[in-house]
PLY file of the C-alpha trace (Angstrom):
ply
format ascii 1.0
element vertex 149
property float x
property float y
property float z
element edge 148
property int vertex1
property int vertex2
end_header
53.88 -21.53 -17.68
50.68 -22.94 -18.94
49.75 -23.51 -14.99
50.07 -20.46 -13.78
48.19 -18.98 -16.83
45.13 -21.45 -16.24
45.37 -20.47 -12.48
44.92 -16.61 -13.61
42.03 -17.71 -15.69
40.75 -19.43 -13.36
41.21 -16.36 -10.15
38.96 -14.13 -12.65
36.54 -16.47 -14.19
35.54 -17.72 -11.01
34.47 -14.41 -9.13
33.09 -13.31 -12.48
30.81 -16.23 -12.86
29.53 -15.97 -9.42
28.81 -12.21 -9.36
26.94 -13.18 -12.39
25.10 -15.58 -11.66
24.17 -13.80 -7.88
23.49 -10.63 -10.62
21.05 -12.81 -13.00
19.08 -14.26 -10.09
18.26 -11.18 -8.00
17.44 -8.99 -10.62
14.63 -11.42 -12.31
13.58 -12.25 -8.11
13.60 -8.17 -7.85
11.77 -7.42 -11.02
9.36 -10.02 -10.19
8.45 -8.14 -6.77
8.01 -5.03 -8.66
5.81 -6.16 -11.36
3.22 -7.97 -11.04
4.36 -8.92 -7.75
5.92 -12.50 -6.35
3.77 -12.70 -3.58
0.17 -11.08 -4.08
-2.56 -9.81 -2.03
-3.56 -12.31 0.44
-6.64 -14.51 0.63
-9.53 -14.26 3.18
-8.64 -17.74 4.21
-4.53 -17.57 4.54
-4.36 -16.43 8.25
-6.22 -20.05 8.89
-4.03 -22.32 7.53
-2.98 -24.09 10.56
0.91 -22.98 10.18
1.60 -24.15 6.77
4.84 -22.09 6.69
4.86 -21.49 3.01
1.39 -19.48 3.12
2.08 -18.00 6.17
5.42 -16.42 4.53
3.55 -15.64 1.42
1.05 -14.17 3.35
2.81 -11.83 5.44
5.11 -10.67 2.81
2.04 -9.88 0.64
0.42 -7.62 3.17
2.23 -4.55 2.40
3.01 -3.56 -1.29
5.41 -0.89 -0.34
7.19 -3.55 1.72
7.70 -6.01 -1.34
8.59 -3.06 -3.53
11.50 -2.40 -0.43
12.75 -5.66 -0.67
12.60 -6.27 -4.80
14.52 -2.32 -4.84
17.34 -3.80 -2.63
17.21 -7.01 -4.71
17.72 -5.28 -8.04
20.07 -2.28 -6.28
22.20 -5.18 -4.71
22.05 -7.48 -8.16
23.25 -4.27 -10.27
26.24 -3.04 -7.63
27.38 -7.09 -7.87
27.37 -7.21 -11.65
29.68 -4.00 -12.42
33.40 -5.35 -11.61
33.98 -1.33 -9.86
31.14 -1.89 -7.42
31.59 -5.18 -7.15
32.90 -5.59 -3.45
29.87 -3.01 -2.24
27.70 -5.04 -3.85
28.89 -8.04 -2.45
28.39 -6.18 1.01
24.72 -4.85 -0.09
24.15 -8.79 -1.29
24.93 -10.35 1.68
22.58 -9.74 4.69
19.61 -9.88 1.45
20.76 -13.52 0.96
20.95 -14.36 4.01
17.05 -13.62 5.06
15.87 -15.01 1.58
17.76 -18.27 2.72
16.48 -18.45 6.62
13.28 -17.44 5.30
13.20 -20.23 3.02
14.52 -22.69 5.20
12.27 -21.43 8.70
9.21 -21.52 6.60
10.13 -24.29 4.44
9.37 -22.19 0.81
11.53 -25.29 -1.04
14.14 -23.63 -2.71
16.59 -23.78 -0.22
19.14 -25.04 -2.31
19.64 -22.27 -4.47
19.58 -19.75 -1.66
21.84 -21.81 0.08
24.03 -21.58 -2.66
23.80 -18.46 -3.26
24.94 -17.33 0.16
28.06 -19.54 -0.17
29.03 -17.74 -3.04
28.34 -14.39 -1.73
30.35 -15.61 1.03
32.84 -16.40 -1.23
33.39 -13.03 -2.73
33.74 -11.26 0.04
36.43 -13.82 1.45
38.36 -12.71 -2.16
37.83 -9.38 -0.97
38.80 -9.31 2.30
42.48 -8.02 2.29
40.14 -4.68 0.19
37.81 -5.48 3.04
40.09 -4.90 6.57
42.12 -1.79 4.40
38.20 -0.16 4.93
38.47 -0.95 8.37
42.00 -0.44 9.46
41.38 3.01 7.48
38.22 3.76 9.81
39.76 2.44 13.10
43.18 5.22 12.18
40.66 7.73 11.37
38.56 7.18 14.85
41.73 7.15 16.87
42.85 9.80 15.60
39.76 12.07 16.37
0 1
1 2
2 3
3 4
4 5
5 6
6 7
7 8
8 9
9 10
10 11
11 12
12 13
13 14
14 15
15 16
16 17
17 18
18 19
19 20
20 21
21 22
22 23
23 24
24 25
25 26
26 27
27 28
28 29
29 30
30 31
31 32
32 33
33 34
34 35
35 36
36 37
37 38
38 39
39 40
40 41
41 42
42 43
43 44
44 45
45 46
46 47
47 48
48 49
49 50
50 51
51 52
52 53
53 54
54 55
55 56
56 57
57 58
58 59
59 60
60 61
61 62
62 63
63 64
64 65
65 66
66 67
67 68
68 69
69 70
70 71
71 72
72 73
73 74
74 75
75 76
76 77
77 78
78 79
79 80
80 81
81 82
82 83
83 84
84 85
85 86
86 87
87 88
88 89
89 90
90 91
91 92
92 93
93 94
94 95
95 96
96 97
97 98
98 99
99 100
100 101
101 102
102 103
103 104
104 105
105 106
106 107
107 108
108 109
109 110
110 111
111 112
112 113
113 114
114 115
115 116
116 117
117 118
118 119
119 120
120 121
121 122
122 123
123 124
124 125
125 126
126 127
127 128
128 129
129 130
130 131
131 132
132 133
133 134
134 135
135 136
136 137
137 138
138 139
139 140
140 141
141 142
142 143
143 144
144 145
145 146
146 147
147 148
């Protein structure tokens, strides 16, 4: 009795930690891109840095203003749809391609925190595996709907 109870625990806790925790960290890495801005206005000297990946990255994502204020909005939109348990699954969806760009950005242009986007993308992956019986319902429902057209 007191297994299956722990096992319960643990089927909620888990998924609740993780959307969290994926919550927690976008929003701050959103709100950062908003104001005052993670990346900056580039310096006369970054386009001549011989290929240093981590300036180069900086660099190009701190060109355009409106295009870090794009990404921190689907950061934060992402982050908030994760945290609430009803949007959870959307935001799981909304997460996922995000995460994966921040991580093969960090690891392409070697930006050093590839661990924690690493991890992060696991556990994104994660949630969506929980959801995926939800997940094929959506597109069972679509494929009847199509067919039937």
């Amino acid at each position: 009795m007191k297994h299956s109870r722990f096992i319960r625990v643990l089927k909620q806790s888990v998924p609740t930690t993780f959307r969290l925790f994926l919550g927690i960290v976008f929003l701050i890495y959103g709100l950062v891109k908003l104001y005052p801005g993670q990346f900056g206005v580039p310096g006369p000297d970054a386009v001549t840095t011989n290929g240093e990946g981590f300036v180069m990255a900086w660099t190009f994502f701190g060109y355009s203003r409106i295009y870090e204020i794009m990404i921190g909005l689907g950061e934060i939109i992402s982050a908030l749809l994760i945290m609430i348990p009803r949007t959870a699954t959307l935001g799981a969806i909304c997460y996922f391609p995000i995460v994966i760009n921040v991580t093969m950005v960090n690891y392409v242009f070697e930006i050093g925190v590839q661990d924690l986007s690493t991890v992060m993308t696991i556990m994104c992956m994660i949630l969506l595996w929980l959801d995926r019986d939800r997940l094929l319902l959506l597109l069972e429902k679509r494929e009847k709907e199509e067919t039937s057209l």
